[in-house]
Phi, psi and omega in degrees: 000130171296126171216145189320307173246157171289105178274208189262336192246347171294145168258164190338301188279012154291328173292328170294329187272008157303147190287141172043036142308306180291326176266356179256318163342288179307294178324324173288353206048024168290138197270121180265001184258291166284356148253035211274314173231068169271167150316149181291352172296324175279322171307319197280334174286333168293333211256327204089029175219163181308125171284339159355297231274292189322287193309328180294315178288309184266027164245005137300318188271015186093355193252144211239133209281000000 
């Protein structure tokens, strides 16, 4: 399922296929390749970091659903 904005529940991989997603995604260390269709909620929790701070980094960094 598609969704209109980047939540906590959109998953990676619809967030990696974004323009400059894939570089913020890293910084966080969150894993897009085997955890790719976990929620980004689950990703980040998994990575040791907020999904706060990540939905904060990519809508700084431009990227758009």
């Amino acid at each position: 399922m598609r969704h209109d904005v980047t939540t906590a529940d959109t998953t990676v991989e619809e967030i990696k296929q974004r323009a400059g997603a894939l570089d913020v995604l890293q910084r966080f260390g969150i894993n897009h390749c085997c955890g790719a269709a976990l929620p980004l909620r689950e990703a980040a929790a998994a990575a040791g970091v907020h999904v706060e701070d990540v939905l904060q980094a990519l809508a700084s960094a431009g990227v758009q659903p």
